[in-house]
Each structure stands twice: as C-alpha cells, then as structure tokens.
C-alpha positions as YAML, in Angstrom:
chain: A
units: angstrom
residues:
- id: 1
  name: UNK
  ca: [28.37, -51.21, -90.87]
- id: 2
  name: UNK
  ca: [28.94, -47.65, -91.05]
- id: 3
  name: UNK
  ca: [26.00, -45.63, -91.25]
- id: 4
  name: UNK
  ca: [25.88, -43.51, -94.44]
- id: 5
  name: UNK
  ca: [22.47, -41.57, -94.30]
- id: 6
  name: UNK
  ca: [19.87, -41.80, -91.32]
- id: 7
  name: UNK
  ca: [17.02, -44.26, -92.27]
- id: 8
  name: UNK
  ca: [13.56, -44.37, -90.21]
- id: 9
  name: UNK
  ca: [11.95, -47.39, -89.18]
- id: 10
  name: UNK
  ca: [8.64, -47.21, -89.17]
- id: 11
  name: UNK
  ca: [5.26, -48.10, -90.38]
- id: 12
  name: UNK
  ca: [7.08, -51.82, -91.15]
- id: 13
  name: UNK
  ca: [9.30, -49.94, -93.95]
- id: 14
  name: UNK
  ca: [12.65, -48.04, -94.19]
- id: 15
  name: UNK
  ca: [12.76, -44.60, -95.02]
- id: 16
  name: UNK
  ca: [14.81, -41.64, -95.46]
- id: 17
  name: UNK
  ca: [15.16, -38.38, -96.88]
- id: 18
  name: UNK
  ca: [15.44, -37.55, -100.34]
- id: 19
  name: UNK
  ca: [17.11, -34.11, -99.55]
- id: 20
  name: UNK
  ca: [20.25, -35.98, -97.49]
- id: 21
  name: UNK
  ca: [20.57, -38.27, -100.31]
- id: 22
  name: UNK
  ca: [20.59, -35.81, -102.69]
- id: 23
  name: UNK
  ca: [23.34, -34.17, -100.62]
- id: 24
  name: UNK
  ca: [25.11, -37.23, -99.96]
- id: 25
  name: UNK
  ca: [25.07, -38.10, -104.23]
- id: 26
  name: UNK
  ca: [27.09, -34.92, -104.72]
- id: 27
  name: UNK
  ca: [24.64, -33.52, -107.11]
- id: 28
  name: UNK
  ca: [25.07, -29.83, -108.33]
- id: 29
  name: UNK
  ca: [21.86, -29.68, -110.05]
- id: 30
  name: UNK
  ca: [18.93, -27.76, -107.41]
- id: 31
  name: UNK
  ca: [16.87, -30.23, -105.85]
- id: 32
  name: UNK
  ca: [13.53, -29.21, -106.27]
- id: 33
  name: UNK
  ca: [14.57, -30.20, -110.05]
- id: 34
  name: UNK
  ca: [16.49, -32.66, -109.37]
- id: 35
  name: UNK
  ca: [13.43, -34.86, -107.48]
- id: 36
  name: UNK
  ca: [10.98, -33.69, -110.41]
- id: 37
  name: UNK
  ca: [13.18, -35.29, -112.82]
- id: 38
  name: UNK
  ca: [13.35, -38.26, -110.55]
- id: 39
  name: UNK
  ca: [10.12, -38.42, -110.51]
- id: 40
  name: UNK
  ca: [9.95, -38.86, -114.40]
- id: 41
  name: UNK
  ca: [10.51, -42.85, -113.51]
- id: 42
  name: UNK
  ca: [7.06, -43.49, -112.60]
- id: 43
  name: UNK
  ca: [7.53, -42.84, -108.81]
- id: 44
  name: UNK
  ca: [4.29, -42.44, -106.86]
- id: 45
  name: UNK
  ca: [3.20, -39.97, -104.15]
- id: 46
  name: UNK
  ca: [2.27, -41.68, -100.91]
- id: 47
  name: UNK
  ca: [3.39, -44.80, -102.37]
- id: 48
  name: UNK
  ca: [6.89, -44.09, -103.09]
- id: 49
  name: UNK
  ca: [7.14, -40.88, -101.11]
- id: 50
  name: UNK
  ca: [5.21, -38.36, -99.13]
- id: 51
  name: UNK
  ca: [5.96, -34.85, -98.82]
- id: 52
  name: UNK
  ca: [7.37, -32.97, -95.81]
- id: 53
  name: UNK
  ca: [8.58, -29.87, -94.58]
- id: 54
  name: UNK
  ca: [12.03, -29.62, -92.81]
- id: 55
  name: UNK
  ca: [13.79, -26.46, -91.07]
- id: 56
  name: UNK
  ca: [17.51, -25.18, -92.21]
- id: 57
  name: UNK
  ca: [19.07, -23.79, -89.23]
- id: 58
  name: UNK
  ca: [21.82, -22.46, -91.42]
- id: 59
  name: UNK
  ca: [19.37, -20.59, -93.81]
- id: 60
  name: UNK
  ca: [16.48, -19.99, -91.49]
- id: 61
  name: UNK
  ca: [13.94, -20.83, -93.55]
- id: 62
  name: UNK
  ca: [11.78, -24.14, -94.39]
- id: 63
  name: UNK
  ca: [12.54, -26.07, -97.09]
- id: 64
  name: UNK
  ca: [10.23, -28.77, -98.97]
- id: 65
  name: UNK
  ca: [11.57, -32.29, -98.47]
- id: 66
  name: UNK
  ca: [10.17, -35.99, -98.97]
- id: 67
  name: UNK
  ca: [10.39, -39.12, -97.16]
- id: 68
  name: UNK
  ca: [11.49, -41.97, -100.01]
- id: 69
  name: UNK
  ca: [11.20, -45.45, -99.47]
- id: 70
  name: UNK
  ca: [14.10, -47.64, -99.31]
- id: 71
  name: UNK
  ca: [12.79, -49.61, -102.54]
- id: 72
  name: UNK
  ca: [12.93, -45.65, -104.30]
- id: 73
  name: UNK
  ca: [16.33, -44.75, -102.89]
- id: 74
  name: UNK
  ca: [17.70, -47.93, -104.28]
- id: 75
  name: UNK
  ca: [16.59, -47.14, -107.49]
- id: 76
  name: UNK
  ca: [17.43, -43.38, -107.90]
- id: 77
  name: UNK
  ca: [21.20, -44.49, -106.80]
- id: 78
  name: UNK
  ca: [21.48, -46.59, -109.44]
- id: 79
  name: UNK
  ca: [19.90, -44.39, -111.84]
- id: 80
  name: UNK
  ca: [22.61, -41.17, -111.08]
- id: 81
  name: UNK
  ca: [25.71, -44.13, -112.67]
- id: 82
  name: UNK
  ca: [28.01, -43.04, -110.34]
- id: 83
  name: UNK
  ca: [30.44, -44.22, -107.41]
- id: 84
  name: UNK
  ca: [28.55, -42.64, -104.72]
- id: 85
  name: UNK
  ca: [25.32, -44.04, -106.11]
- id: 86
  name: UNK
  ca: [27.15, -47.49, -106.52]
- id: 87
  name: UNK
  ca: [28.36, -46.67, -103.15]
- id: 88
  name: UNK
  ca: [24.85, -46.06, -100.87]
- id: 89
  name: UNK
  ca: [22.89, -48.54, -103.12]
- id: 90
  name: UNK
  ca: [25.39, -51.44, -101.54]
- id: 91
  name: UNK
  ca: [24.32, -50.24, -98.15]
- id: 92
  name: UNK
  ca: [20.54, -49.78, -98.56]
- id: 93
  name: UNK
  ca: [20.62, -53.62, -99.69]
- id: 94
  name: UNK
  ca: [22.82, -54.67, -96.61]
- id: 95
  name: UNK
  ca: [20.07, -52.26, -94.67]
- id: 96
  name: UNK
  ca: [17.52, -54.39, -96.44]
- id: 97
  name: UNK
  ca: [18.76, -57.82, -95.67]
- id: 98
  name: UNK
  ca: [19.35, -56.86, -92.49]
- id: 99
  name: UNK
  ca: [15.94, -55.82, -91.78]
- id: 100
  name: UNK
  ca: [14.56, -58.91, -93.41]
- id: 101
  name: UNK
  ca: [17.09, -61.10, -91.15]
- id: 102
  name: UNK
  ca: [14.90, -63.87, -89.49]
- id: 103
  name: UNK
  ca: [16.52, -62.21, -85.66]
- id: 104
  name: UNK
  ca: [15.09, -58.94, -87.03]
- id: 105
  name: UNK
  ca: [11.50, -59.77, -87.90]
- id: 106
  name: UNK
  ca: [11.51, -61.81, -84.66]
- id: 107
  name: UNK
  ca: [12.76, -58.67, -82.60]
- id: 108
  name: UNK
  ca: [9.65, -56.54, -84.11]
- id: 109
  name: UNK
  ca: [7.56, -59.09, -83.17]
- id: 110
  name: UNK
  ca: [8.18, -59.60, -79.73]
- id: 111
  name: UNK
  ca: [8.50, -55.73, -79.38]
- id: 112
  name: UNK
  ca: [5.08, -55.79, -80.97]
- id: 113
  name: UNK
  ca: [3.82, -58.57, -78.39]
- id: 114
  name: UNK
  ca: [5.06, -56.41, -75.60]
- id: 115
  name: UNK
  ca: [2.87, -53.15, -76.22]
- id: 116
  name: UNK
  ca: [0.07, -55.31, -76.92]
- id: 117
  name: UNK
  ca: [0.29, -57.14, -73.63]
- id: 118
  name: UNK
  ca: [0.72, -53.84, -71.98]
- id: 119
  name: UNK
  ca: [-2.18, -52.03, -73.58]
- id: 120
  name: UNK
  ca: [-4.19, -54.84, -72.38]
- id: 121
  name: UNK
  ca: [-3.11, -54.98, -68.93]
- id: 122
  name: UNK
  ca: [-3.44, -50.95, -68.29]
- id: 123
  name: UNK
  ca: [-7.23, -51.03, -70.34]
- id: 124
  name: UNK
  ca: [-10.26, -51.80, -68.30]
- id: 125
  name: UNK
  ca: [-12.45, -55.05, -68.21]
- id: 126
  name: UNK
  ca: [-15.33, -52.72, -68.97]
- id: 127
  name: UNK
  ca: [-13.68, -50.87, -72.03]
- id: 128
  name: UNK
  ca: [-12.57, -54.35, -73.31]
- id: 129
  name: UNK
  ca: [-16.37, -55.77, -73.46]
- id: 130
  name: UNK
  ca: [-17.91, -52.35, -74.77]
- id: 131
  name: UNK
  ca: [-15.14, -52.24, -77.62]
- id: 132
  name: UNK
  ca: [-16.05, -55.86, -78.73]
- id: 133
  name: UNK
  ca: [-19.40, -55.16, -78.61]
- id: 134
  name: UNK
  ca: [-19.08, -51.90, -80.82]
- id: 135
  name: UNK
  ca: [-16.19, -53.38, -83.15]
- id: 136
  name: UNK
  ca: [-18.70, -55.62, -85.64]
- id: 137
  name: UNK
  ca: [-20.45, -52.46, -85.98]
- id: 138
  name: UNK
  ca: [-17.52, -50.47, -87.25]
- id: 139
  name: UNK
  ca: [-16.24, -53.10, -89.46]
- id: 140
  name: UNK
  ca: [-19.55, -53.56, -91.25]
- id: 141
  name: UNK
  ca: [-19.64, -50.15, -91.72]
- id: 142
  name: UNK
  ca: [-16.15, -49.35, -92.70]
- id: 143
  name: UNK
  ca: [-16.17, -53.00, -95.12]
- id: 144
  name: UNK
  ca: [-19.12, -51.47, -96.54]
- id: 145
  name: UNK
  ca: [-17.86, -47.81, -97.36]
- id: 146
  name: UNK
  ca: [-14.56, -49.58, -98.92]
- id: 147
  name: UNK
  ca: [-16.15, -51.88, -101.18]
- id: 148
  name: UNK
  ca: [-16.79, -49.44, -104.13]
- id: 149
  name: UNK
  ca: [-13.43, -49.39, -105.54]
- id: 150
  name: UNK
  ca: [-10.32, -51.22, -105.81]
- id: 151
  name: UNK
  ca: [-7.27, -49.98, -103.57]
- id: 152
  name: UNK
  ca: [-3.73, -50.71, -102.84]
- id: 153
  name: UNK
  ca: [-2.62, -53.13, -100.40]
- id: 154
  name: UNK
  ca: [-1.26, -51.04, -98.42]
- id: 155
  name: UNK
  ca: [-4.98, -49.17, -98.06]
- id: 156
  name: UNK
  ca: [-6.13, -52.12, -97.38]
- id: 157
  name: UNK
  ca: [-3.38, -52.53, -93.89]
- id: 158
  name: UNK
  ca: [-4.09, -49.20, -92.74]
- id: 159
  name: UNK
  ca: [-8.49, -50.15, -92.92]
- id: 160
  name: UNK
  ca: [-7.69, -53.66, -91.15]
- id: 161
  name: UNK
  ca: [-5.71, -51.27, -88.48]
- id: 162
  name: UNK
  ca: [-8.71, -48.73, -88.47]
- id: 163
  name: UNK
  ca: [-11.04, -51.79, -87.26]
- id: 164
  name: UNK
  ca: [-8.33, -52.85, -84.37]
- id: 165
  name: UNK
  ca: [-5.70, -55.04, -85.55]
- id: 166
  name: UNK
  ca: [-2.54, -53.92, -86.12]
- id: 167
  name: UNK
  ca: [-0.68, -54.74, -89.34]
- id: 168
  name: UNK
  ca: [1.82, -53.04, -92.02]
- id: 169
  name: UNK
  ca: [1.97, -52.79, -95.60]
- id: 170
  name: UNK
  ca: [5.48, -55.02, -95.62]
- id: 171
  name: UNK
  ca: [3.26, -57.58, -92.62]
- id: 172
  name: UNK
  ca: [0.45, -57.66, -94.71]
- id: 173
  name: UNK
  ca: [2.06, -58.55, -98.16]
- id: 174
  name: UNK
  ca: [3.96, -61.36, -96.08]
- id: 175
  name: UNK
  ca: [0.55, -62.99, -95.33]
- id: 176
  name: UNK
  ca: [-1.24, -62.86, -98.52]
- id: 177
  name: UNK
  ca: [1.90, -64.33, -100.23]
- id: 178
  name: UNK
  ca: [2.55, -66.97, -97.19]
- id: 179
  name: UNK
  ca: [-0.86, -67.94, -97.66]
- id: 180
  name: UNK
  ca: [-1.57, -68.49, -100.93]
- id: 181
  name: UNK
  ca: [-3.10, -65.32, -102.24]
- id: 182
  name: UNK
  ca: [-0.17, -63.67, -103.64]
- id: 183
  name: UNK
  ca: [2.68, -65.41, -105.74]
- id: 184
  name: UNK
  ca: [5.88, -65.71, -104.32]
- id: 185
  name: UNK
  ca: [8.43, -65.90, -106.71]
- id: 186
  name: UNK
  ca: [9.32, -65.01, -110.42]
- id: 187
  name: UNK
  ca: [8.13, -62.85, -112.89]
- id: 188
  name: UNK
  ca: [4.77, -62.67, -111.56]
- id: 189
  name: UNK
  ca: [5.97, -62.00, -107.92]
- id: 190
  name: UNK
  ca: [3.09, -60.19, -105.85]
- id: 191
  name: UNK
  ca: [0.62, -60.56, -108.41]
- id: 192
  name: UNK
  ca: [-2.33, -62.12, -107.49]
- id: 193
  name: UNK
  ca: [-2.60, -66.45, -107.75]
- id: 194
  name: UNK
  ca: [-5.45, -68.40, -109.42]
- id: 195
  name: UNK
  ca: [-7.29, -69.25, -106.20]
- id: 196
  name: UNK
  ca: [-7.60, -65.42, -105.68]
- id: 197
  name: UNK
  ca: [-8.70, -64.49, -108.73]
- id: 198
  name: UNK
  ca: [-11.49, -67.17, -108.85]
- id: 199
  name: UNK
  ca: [-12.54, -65.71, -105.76]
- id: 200
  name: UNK
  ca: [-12.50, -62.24, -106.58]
- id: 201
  name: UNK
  ca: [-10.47, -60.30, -104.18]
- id: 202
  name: UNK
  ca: [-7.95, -59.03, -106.28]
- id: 203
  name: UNK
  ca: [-7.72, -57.27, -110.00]
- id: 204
  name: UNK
  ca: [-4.41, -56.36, -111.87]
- id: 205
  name: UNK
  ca: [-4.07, -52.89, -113.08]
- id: 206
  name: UNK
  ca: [-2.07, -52.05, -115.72]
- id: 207
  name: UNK
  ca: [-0.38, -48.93, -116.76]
- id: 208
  name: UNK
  ca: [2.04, -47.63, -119.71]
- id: 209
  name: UNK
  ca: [5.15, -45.48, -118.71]
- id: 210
  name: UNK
  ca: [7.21, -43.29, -120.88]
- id: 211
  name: UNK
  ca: [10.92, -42.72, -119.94]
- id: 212
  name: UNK
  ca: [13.04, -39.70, -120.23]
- id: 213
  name: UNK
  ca: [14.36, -41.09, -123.12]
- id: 214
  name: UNK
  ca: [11.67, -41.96, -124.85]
- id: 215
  name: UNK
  ca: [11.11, -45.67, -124.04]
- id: 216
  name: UNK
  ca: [8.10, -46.80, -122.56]
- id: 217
  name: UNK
  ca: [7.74, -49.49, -119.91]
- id: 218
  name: UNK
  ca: [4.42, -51.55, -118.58]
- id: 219
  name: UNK
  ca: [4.00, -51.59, -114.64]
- id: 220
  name: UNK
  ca: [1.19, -53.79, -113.32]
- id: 221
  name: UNK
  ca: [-0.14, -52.91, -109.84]
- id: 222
  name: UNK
  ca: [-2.27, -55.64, -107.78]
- id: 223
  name: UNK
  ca: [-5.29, -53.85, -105.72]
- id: 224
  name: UNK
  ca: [-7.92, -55.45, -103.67]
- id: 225
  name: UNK
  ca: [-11.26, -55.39, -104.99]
- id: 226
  name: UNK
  ca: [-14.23, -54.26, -102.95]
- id: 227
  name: UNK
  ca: [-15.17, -57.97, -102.40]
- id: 228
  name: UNK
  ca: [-11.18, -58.57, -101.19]
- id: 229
  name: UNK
  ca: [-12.03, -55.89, -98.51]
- id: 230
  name: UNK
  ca: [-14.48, -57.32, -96.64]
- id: 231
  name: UNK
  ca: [-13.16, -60.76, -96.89]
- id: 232
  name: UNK
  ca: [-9.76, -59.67, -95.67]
- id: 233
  name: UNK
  ca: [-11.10, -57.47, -92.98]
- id: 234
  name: UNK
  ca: [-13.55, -59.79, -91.22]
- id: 235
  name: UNK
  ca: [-10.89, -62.50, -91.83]
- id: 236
  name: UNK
  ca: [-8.37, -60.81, -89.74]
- id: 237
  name: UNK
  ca: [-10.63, -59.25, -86.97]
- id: 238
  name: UNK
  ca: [-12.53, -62.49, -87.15]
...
C-alpha cells in the first residue's frame, strides 16, 4: 500500500496532520479557515484533535497545526465530496483494518510485554517493594480526587496509567466492551449495558448539534461516573 500522508502511531491511535491533509485535498481556501469550518461538525479539542506548532523551512516562520485522529480525517474526507477525499478516505480505512488486524494487535502486545519485562529486570528489588507499598496510597488518593465528576473514557486510561498500569484509550474501550460493560454492536455501540448502569459507573450525556446548513443532529457521549472511577481503577491495579 502506498503511503499517501504520514500517520503516527501512538498513544494506541492513528494520527496525522490536519495541515498535510489539507495540502494533500487540494484545497485553495486558507487553512486556518478551512479547519474552523471543519470544526463546525461538532469536532472536539483533545478529543478529536490537539493543537501544535510546526516550523516551515520554506517560509521561516511557525505555523499553527493540529494532530487529527484517524476517526476525524475519515470524516472531513468525505465531507470535502471529492476524488481526492474519496481517494485518502479508502486508505485511512485500509490503515484502519490494518491496525485492527489480529497480527497487529498481537505485535503491540508483545512489543508492550518486552519493555515491561525490561523495566522490570533493570529496576531494583528495593524500588519494586517501596513502589507497592506507596501505590494504594496514590490510588486512594487519586480515586478520591476523580470521583466528583463524570469524565471521558479516555480520562479515565490516562488516571489508571497515572496509578501504574499501562493502558490506551482504543485498549481500554476493548475491555469494557469485551467484558460486558460496554455494548458491542448496533445502534447503541459503546454506550453503556444494563449491568453497568445498575451499578453506576457510567452516565450518557447528551448533546444537540447544529450543522452548517442548518440541520441539527443528537450525539450521545458515555463518561464514567465518579463511582466508575474507583471501581475501574482499583479493578485494574488490583
């Protein structure tokens, strides 16, 4: 597969940025207006994007970019109508199966075994004991400060990797749906089940967005309740 725009792996997502795919799209229209406009689709900052400043050798100067997520990119190429967007929306799906490939997730996962065994083998006995010893102390405390409001799941990864166990947003939505917390399939895909509503640990926010054209559209967005935190923290730590 040829490689149309460089994507970055990391944080268990693809990403890539929104400047080269506005160059690649062939669009006239300035990009600082262009993303803005994008943006008009109900994209969120540091869900679907984060903000970053990049260098133009050409220009010497620095120019404001953003890091997109695949699942954005996908959408703003099939938004533009156009054979380039037909065109690079074709490969970020082939990017996406092929990152979702059962040889893929197994790669990440023995490359993730690796460092762990390594960062085991090069810590000391000593620093091993004293971290257990202090880690049910930082949990309580972090559980505690997280439990007054409701937050994304992908909050929730990056608090289970602030108490010591590593985990992604893409890892973590895996497990809650694998185990019966999220539903898998259909309308209601990633949407919280029965079981974990009866037990509390997730609510269902709902929210009412106007399009450019003057159509509105509902978007409901699971988060973890305070009571979801400290279950799912001490459960994976545990």
């Amino acid at each position: 597969m040829n490689e149309l725009l460089k994507v970055n792996y990391d944080n268990d997502r693809i990403t890539l940025s929104a400047r080269e795919l506005h160059k690649f799209l062939g669009v006239t229209e300035r990009f600082g207006n262009w993303f803005e406009r994008m943006n008009q689709y109900g994209f969120q900052e540091s869900i679907d994007y984060l903000g970053r400043k990049v260098f133009n050798t050409q220009a010497h100067q620095e120019l404001q970019d953003y890091e997109i997520t695949l699942d954005m990119a996908k959408e703003i190429a099939m938004i533009q109508r156009s054979d380039k967007g037909k065109e690079v929306r074709q490969y970020f799906l082939e990017l996406e199966r092929r990152w979702n490939s059962p040889e893929a997730v197994m790669n990440r996962a023995l490359e993730y075994s690796r460092k762990q065994v390594k960062a085991l083998m090069e810590e000391k006995q000593g620093l091993i004991k004293e971290n257990k010893e202090l880690k049910p102390k930082a949990l309580f405390a972090d559980a505690v400060s997280a439990s007054n409001e409701s937050i994304l799941i992908g909050q929730l990864a990056k608090l289970i990797r602030q108490n010591g166990y590593e985990i992604g947003q893409n890892r973590l939505f895996e497990y809650l749906r694998e185990n019966g917390y999220l539903i898998k399939k259909g309308e209601r895909y990633n949407q919280p089940t029965q079981k974990s509503m009866d037990l509390g640990l997730f609510e269902v926010k709902e929210r009412t967005i106007t399009n450019p054209d003057g159509s509105t559209r509902i978007t409901l967005t699971t988060k973890v309740t305070g009571k979801g935190q400290v279950y799912f923290i001490n459960k994976f730590l545990s």
